[in-house]
C-alpha positions as a Markdown table, in Angstrom:
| # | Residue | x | y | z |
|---|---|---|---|---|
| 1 | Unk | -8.0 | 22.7 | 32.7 |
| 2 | Unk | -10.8 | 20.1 | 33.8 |
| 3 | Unk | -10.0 | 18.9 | 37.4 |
| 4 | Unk | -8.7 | 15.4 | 37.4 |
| 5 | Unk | -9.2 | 12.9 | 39.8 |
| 6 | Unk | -5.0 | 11.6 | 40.0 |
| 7 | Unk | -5.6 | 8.8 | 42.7 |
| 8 | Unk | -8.3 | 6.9 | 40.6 |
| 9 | Unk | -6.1 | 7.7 | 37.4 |
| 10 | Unk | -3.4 | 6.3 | 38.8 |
| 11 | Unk | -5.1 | 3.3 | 39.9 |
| 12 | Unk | -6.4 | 3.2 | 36.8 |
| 13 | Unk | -2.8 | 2.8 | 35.6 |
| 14 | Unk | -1.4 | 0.7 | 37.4 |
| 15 | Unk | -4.6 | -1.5 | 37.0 |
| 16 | Unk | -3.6 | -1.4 | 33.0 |
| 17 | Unk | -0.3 | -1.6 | 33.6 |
| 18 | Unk | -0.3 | -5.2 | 35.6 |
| 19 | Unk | -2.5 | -6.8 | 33.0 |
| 20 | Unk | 0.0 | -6.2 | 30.5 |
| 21 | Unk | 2.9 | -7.4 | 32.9 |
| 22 | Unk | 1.0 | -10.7 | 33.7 |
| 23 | Unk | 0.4 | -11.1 | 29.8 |
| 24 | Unk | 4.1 | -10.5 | 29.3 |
| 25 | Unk | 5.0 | -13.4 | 32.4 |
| 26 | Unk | 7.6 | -11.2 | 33.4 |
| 27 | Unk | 9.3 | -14.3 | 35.3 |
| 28 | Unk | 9.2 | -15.9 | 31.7 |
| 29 | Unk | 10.6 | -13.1 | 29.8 |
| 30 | Unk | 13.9 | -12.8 | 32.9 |
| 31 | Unk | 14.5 | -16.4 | 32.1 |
| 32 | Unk | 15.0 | -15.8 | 28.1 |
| 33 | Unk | 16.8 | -13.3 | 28.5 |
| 34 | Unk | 19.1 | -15.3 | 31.0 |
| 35 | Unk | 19.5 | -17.9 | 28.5 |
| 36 | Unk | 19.8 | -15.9 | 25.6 |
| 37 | Unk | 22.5 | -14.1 | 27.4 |
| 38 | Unk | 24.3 | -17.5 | 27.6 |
| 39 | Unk | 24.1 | -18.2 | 24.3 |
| 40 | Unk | 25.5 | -14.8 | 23.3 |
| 41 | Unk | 28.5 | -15.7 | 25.5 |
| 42 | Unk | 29.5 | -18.9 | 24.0 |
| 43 | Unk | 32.8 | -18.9 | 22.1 |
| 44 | Unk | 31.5 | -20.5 | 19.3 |
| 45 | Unk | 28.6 | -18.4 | 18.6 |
| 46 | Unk | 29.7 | -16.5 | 15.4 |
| 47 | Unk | 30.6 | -19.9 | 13.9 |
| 48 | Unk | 27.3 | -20.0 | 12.9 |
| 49 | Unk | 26.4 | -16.7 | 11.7 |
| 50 | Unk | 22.6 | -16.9 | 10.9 |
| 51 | Unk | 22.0 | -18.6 | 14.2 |
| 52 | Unk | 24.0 | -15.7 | 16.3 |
| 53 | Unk | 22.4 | -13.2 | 14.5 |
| 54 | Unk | 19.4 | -14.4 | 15.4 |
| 55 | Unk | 20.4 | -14.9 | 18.9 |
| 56 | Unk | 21.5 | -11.6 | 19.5 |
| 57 | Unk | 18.6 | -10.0 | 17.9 |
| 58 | Unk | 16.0 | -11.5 | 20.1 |
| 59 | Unk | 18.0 | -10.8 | 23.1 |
| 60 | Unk | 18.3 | -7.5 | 22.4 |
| 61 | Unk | 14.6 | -6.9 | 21.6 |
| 62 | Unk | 13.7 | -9.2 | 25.0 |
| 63 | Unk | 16.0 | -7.0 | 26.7 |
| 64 | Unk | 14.5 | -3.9 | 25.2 |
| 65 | Unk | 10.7 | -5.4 | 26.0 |
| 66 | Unk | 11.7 | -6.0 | 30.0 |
| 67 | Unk | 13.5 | -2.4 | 29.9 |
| 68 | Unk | 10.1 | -0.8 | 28.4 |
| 69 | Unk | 8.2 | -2.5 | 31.4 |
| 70 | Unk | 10.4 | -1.6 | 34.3 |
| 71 | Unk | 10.5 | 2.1 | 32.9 |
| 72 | Unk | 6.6 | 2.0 | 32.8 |
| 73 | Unk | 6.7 | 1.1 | 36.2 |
| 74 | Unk | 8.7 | 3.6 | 36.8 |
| 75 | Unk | 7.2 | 6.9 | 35.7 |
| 76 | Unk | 4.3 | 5.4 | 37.1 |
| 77 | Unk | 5.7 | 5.6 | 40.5 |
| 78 | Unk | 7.1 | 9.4 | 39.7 |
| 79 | Unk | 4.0 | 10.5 | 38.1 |
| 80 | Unk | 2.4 | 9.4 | 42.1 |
| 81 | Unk | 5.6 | 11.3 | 43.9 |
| 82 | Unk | 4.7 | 14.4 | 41.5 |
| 83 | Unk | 1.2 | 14.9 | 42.4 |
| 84 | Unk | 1.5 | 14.3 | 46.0 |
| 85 | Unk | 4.3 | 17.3 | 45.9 |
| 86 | Unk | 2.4 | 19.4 | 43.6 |
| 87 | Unk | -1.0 | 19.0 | 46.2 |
| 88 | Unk | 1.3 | 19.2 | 49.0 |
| 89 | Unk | 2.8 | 22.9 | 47.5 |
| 90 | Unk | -0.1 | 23.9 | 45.8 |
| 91 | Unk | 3.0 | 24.5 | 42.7 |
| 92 | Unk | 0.7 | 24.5 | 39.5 |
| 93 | Unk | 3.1 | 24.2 | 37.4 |
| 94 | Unk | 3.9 | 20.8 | 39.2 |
| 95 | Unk | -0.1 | 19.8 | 38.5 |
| 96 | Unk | 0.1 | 21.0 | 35.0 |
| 97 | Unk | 3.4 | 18.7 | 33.9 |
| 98 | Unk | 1.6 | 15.7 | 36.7 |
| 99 | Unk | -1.2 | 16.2 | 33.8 |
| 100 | Unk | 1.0 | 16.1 | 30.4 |
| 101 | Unk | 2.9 | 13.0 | 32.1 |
| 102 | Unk | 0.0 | 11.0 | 32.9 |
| 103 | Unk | -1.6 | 11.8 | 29.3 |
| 104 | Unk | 2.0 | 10.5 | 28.0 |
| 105 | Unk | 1.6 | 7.4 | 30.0 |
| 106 | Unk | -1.5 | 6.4 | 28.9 |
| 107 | Unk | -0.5 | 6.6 | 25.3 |
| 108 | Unk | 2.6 | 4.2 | 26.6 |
| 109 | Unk | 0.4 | 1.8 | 27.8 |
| 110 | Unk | -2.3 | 1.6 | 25.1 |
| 111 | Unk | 0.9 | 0.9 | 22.5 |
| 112 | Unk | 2.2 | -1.9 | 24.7 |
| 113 | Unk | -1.5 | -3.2 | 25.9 |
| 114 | Unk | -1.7 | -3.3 | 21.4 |
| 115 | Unk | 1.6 | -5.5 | 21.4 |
| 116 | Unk | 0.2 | -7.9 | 24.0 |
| 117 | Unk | -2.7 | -8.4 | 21.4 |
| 118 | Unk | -0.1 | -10.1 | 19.0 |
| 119 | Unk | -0.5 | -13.6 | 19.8 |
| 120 | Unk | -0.7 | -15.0 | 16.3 |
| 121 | Unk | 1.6 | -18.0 | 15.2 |
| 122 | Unk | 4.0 | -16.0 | 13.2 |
| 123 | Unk | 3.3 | -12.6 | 14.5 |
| 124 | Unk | 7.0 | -12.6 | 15.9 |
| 125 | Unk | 8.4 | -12.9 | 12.9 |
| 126 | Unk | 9.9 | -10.1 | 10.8 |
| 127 | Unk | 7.6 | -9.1 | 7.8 |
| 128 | Unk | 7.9 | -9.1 | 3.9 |
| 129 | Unk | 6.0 | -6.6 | 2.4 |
| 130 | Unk | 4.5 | -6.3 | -1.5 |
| 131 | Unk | 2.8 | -4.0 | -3.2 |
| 132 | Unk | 1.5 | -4.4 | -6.5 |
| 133 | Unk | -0.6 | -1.3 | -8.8 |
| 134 | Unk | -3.7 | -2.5 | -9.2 |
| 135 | Unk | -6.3 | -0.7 | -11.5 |
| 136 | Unk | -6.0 | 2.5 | -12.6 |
| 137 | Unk | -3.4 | 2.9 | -15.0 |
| 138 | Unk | -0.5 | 5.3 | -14.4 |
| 139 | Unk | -2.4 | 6.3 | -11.0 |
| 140 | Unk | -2.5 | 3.2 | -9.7 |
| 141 | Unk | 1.4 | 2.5 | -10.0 |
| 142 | Unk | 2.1 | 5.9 | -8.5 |
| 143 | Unk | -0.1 | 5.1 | -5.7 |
| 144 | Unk | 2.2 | 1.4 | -5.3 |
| 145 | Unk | 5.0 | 4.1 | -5.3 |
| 146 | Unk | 3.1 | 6.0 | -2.5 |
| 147 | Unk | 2.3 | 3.5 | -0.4 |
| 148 | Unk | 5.6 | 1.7 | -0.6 |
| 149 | Unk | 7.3 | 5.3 | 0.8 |
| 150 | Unk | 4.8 | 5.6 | 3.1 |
| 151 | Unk | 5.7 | 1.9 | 4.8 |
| 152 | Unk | 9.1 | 2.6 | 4.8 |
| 153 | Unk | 8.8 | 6.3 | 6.2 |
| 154 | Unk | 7.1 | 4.4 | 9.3 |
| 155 | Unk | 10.0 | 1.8 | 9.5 |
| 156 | Unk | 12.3 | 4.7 | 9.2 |
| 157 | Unk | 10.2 | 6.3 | 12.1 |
| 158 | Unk | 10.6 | 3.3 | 14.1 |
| 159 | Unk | 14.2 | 2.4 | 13.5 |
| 160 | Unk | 13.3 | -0.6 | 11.7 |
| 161 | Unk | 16.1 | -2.2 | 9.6 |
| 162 | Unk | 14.7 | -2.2 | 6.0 |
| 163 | Unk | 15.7 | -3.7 | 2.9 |
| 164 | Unk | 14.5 | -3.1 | -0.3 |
| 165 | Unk | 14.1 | -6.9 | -2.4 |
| 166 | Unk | 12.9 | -5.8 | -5.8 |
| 167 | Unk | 11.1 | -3.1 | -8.0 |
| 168 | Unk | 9.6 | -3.4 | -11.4 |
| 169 | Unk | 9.2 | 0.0 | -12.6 |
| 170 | Unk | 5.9 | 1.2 | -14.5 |
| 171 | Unk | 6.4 | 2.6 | -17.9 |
| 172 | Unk | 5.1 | 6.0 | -17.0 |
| 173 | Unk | 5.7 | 6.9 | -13.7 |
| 174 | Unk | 5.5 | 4.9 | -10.5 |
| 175 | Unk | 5.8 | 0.9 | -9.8 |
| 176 | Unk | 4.1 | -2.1 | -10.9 |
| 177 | Unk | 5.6 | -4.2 | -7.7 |
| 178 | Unk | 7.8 | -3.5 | -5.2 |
| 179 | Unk | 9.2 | -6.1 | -2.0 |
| 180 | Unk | 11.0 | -5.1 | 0.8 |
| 181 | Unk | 11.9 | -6.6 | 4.3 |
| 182 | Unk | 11.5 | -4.9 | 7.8 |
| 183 | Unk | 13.8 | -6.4 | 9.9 |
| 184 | Unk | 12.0 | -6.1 | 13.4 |
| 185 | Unk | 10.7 | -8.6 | 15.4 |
| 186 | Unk | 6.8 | -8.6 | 15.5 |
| 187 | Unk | 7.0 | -6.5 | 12.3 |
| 188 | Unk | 4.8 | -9.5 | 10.9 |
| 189 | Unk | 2.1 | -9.4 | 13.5 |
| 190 | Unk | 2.0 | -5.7 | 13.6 |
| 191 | Unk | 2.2 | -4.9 | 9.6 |
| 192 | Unk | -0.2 | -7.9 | 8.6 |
| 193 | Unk | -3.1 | -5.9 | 9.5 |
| 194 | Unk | -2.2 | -3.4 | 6.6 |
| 195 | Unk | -2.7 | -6.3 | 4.2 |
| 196 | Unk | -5.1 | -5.8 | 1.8 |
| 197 | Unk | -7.0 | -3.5 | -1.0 |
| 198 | Unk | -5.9 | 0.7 | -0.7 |
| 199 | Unk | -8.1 | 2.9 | -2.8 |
| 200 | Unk | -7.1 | 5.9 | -3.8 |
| 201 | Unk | -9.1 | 9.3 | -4.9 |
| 202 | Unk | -7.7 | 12.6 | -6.2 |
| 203 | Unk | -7.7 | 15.0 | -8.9 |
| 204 | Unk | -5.1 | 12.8 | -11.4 |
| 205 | Unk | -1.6 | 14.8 | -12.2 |
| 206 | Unk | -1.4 | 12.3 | -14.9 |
| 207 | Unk | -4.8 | 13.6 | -16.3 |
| 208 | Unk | -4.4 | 16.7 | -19.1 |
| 209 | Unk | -8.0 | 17.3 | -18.0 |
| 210 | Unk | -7.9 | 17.7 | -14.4 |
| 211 | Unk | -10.2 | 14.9 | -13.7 |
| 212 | Unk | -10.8 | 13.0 | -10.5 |
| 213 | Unk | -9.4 | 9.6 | -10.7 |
| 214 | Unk | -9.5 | 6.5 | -8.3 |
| 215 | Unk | -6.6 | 3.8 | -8.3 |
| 216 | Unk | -6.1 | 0.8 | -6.1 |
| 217 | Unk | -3.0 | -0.6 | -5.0 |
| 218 | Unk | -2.5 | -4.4 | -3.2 |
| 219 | Unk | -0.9 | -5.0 | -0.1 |
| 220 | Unk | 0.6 | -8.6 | 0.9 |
| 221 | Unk | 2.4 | -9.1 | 4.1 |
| 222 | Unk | 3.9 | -12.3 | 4.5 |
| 223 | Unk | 6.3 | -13.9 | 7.6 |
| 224 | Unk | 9.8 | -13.8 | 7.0 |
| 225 | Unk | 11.3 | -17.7 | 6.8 |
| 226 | Unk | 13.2 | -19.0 | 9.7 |
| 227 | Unk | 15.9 | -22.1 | 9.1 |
| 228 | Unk | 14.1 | -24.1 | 11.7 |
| 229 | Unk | 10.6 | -23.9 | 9.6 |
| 230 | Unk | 9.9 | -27.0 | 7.4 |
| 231 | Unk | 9.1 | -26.3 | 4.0 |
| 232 | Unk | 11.1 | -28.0 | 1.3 |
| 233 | Unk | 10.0 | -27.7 | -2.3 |
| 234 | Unk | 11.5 | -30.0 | -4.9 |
| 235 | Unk | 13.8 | -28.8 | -7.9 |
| 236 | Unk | 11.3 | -30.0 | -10.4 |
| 237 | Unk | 8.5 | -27.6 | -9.1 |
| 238 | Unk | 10.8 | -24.6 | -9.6 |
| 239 | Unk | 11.4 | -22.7 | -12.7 |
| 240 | Unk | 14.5 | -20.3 | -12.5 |
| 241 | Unk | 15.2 | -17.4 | -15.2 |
| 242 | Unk | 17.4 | -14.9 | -14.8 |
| 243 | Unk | 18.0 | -11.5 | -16.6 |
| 244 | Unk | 19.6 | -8.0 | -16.3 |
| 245 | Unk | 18.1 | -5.8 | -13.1 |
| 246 | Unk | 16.6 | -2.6 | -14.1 |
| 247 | Unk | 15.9 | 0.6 | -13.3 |
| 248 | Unk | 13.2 | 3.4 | -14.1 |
| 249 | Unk | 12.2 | 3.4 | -17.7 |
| 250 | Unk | 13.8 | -0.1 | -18.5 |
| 251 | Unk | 16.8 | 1.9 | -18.1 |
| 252 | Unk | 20.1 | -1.3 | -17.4 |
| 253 | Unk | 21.4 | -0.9 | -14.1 |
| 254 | Unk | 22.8 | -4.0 | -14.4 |
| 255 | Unk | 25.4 | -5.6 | -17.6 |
| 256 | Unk | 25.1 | -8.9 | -16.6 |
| 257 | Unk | 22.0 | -11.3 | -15.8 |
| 258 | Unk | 22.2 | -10.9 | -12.1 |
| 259 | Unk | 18.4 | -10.7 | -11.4 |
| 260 | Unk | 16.4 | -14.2 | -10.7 |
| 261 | Unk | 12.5 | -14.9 | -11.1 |
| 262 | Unk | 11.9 | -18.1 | -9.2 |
| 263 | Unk | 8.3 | -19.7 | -10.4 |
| 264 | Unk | 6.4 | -22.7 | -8.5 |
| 265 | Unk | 4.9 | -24.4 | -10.9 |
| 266 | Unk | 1.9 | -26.0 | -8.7 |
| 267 | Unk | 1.1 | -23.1 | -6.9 |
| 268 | Unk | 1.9 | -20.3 | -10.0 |
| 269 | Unk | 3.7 | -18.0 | -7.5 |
| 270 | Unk | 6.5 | -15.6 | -8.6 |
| 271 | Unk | 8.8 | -14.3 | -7.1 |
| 272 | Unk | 11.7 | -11.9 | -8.0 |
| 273 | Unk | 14.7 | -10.9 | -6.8 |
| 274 | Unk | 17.1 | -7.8 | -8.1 |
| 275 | Unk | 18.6 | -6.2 | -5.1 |
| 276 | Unk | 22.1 | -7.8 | -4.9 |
| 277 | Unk | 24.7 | -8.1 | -7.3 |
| 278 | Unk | 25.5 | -11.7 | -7.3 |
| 279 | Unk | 22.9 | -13.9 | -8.9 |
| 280 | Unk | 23.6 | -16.5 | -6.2 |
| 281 | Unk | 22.8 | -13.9 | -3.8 |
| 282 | Unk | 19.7 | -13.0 | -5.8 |
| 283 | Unk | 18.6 | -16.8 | -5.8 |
| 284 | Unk | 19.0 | -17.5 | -2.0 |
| 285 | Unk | 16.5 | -14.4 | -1.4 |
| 286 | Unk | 14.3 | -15.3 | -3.7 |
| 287 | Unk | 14.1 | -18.8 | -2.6 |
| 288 | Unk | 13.7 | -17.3 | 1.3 |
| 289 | Unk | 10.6 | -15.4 | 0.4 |
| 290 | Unk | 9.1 | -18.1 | -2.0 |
| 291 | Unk | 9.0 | -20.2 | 1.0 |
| 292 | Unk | 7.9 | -17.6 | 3.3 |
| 293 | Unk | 4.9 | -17.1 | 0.9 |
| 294 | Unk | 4.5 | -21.1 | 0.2 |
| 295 | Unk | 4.3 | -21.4 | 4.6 |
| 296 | Unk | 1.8 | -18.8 | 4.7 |
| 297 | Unk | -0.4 | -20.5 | 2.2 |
| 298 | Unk | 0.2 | -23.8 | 4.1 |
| 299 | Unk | -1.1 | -22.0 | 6.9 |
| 300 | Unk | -4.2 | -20.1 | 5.1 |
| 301 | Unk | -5.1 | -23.7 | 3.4 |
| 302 | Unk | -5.3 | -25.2 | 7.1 |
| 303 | Unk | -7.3 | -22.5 | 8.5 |
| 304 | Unk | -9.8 | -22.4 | 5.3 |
| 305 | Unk | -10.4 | -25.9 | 6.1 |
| 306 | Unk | -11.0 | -25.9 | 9.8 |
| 307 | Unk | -13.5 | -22.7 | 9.2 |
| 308 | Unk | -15.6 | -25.2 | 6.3 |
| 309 | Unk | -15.5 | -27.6 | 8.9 |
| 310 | Unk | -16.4 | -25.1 | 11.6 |
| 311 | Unk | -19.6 | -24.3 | 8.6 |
| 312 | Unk | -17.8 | -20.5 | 8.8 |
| 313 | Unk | -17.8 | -19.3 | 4.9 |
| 314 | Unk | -17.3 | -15.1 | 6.3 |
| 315 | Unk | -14.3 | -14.0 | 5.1 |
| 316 | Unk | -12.2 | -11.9 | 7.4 |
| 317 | Unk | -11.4 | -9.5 | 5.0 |
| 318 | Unk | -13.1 | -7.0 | 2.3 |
| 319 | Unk | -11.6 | -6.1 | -1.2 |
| 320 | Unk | -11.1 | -2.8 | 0.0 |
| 321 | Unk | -9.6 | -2.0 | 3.2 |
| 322 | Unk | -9.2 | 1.5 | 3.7 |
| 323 | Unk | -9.3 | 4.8 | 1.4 |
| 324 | Unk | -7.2 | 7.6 | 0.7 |
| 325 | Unk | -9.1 | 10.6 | -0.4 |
| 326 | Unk | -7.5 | 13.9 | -1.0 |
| 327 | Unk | -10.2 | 15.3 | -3.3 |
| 328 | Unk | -12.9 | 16.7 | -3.0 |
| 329 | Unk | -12.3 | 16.3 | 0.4 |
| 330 | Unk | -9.0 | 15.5 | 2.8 |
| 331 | Unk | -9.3 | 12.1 | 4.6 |
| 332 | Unk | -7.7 | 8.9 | 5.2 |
| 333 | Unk | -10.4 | 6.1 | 6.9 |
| 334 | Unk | -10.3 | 2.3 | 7.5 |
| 335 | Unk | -12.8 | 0.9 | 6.4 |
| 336 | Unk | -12.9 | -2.1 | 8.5 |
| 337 | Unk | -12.2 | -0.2 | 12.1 |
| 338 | Unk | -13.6 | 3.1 | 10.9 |
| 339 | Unk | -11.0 | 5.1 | 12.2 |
| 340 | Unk | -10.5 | 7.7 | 9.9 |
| 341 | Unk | -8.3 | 11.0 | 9.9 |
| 342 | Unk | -8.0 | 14.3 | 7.9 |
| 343 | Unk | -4.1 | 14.8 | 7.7 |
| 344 | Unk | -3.4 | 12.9 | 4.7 |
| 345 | Unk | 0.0 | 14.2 | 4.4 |
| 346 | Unk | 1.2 | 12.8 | 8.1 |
| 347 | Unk | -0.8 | 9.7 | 7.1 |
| 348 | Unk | 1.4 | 8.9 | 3.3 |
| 349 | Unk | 4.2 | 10.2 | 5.5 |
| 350 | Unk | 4.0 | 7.1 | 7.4 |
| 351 | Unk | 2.4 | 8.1 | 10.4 |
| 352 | Unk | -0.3 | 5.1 | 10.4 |
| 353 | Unk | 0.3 | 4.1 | 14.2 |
| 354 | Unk | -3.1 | 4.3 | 14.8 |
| 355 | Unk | -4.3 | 2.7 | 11.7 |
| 356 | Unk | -2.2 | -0.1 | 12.5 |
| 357 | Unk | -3.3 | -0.2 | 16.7 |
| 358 | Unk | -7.1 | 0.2 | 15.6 |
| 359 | Unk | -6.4 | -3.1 | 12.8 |
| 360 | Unk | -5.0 | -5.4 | 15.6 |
| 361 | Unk | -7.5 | -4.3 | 18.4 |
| 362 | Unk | -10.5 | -4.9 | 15.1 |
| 363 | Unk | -8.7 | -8.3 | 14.5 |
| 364 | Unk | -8.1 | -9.7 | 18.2 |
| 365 | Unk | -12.4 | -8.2 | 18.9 |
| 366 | Unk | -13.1 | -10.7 | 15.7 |
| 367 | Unk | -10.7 | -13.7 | 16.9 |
| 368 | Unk | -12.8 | -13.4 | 20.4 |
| 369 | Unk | -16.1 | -13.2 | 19.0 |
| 370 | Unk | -15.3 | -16.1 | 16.2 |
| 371 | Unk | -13.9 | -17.9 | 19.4 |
């Protein structure tokens, strides 16, 4: 093992470690957490149940965010105690754990130094994720049906709350569209860099031939809608049908017409809605995500027109984002951060953490250079 130089890592660490503690104003966050506590302790707070939900969500996550710190700080101050022992002794064993810990650490670090990064004006916000085939044929929807396992397999990972809004089933195999919510704060800023064109390459299992195919899949991430955001849309803008959810195959899940498709008429977006069994319930989702997706557009629309102003026409992002290639070789790479890997499996397994770290670092480098 490579001699390491533990006093200048260390400083090193700690170095890392108080930029991230001054970008997380520490005082700020104790404060939140002080009144959020005293909000959680009113009487009355489960009159309201959306808004103490909501309460005791983000004072459980601030709690959570200030417990991370002081840990950090912490192992810090162990990992210090450790090597001073281990020198002191001369007890290798001591300088070989001193050396796992402070690789550990660092990896700690980078993935809070990456949530720092998420600054954006709705990146605390949970997420709504989804994912439409794209071309391809019968490929393409199994890829949507990929991808969509793959996002929840890194939910699952995380312990993210997930809830799946709607599927539309291709005829063959796969999905056309799927929507689901992760139900974590920052799950917005964090999964909003996967948004985008996926390509996919392999040898087709749909193809009698054996032939190499490639399918693309869309992803949209949108920011969940909060009561206190103001968008109201008018009845007469809104056509509602409803119909019988279904499963695989057109198979009836359903015997009554539970199911809602909302459509804006100005805008032409669609949204549907299957997941609960009460077509009220249906409705009210629905109506939560067409509103998430009409805010974002708001947003996108004001943006477009301060870059013309600004004489920026570059847009941020390419048709296709990243590729999935699993013949005639085995790799997964971004094509925006190059960050690429050769275990596909982990990858469509939902281990993407470092996709996802390399997309915000990529997007705060082009925020500061556009600055």
């Amino acid at each position: 093992m490579a001699e390491i130089d533990f006093p200048a890592e260390i400083r090193a660490l700690r170095a890392t470690y108080s930029s991230i503690e001054q970008v997380s104003d520490v005082d700020a966050l104790k404060a939140e957490i002080a009144d959020l506590s005293e909000q959680a302790g009113a009487p009355d707070l489960w009159d309201d149940p959306a808004s103490a939900q909501k309460v005791t969500s983000r004072l459980s996550h601030r709690q959570s965010e200030l417990e991370r710190l002081n840990k950090l700080a912490g192992r810090i101050d162990d990992l210090e105690v450790l090597v001073e022992l281990g020198q002191d002794e001369g007890d290798d064993a001591s300088m070989t754990e001193a050396a796992n810990e402070l690789a550990s650490i660092r990896k700690a670090l980078a993935e809070l130094e990456v949530v720092t990064l998420l600054s954006g004006e709705y990146d605390e916000r949970e997420a709504v994720v989804t994912i439409r085939a794209g071309a391809g044929g019968v490929d393409a929807a199994d890829f949507a049906e990929m991808l969509m396992r793959m996002y929840l397999r890194w939910a699952e990972r995380h312990g993210y709350p997930t809830t799946v809004m709607d599927t539309s089933y291709a005829e063959e195999a796969g999905l056309k569209s799927a929507t689901f919510e992760v139900k974590a704060p920052y799950a917005y800023g964090t999964l909003s860099v996967e948004a985008g064109t996926h390509r996919l390459v392999r040898i087709s299992p749909f193809d009698n031939q054996g032939r190499r195919q490639t399918s693309f899949a869309a992803v949209e991430v949108i920011p969940l809608i909060e009561q206190t955001d103001s968008i109201d849309i008018p009845d007469n803008e809104i056509r509602v049908d409803v119909f019988r959810s279904s499963g695989p195959g057109g198979q009836s899940v359903n015997t009554t017409d539970s199911a809602v498709r909302l459509t804006h008429i100005p805008s032409g977006i669609v949204v549907s809605m299957q997941n609960e069994k009460s077509q009220l319930q249906n409705r009210a989702a629905a109506m939560r995500v067409l509103q998430s997706r009409l805010l974002l557009l708001k947003k996108e629309e004001e943006d477009a027109a301060k870059k013309a102003l600004a004489g920026d026409v570059k847009a941020s992002w390419g048709d296709q984002m990243r590729s999935y290639v699993l013949n005639p070789y085995q790799m997964v790479k971004d094509l925006r951060t190059e960050h690429e890997v050769g275990n596909t499996s982990a990858v469509l397994d939902g281990d993407i953490d470092d996709f996802i770290d390399a997309g915000i670092r990529w997007r705060t480098g082009n925020r500061n250079s556009a600055a």
